[in-house]
N, C-alpha and C positions, 0 to 999 in steps of 0.2 A: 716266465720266459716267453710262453705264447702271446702274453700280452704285448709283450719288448717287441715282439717278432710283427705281432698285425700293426701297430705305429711305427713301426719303421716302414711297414707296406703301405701305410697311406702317405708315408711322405716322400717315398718312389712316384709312386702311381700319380700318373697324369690326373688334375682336377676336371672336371664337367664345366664349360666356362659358363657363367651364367651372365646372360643383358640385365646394362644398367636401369632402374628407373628415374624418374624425377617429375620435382614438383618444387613449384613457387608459389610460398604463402602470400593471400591475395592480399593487399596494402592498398591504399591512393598513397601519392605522394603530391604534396600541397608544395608550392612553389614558393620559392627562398626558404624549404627548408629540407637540412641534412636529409635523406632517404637512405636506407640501406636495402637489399636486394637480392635473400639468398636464394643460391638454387641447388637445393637438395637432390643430391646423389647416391642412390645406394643398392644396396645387392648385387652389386657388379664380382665378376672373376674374371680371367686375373686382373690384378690391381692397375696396371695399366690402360688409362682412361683422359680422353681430352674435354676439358670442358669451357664452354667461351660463353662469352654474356654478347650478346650484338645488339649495334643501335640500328633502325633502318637499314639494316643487313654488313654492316662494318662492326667488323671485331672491334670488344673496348678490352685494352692492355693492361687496363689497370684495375682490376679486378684483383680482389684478395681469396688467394685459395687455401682451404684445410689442409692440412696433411691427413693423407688415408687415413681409415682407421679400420684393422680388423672386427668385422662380427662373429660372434661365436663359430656361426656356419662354414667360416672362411670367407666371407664373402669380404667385400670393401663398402666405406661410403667415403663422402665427402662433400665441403660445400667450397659453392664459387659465391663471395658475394661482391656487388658490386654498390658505388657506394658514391652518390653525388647529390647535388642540390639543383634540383631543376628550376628553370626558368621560361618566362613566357616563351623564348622561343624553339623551348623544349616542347612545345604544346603540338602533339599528332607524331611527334614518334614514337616507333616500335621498340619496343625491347626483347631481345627472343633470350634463352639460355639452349645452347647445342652440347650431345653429347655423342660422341663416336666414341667405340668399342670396338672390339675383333668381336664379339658376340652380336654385335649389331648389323645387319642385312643392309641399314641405312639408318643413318644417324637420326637420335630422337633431337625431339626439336619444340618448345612449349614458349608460348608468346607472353609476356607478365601484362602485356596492351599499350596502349597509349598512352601517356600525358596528356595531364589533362590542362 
């Protein structure tokens, strides 16, 4: 019963929200061919999390997102990947991935770099 009684108080009880982190495994992308582009999110609370890919600072919409997924902790992750085939005139843009949270002060924000 005492058992019954402390989980049902942890699923009362407010969580500790935790900031997201992330990271983009580093790749070249060679031109005329397919690239994909993820960008790992995780240890965030609560699960409510925005996550965007930008070119030269313009949102790209066509971005494929995971569905959350619980970690044991309770936390979340998830990924944003984006997913084209660059071209010469692809060459000197930026790609950023932004993530805003309620745990976050100011949205994180990690560049993948240029085209080359």
């Amino acid at each position: 019963f005492l058992l019954l009684f402390l989980l049902g108080l942890n699923l009362i009880l407010p969580r500790i929200p935790a900031a997201p982190r992330l990271s983009i495994p580093r790749r070249s992308a060679g031109t005329d061919t397919a690239s994909s582009f993820p960008c790992h999110v995780w240890g965030f609370y609560p699960g409510d999390v925005t996550v965007t890919w930008l070119r030269d600072g313009r949102v790209l919409t066509n971005a494929t997102r995971s569905a959350p997924q619980r970690n044991p902790d309770g936390t979340f992750n998830l990924t944003l990947t984006y997913t084209f085939t660059p071209t010469m005139s692809d060459s000197g843009s930026i790609f950023s991935c932004h993530v805003s949270h309620a745990a976050l002060a100011q949205p994180l924000r990690e560049e993948w770099g240029r085209c080359a």
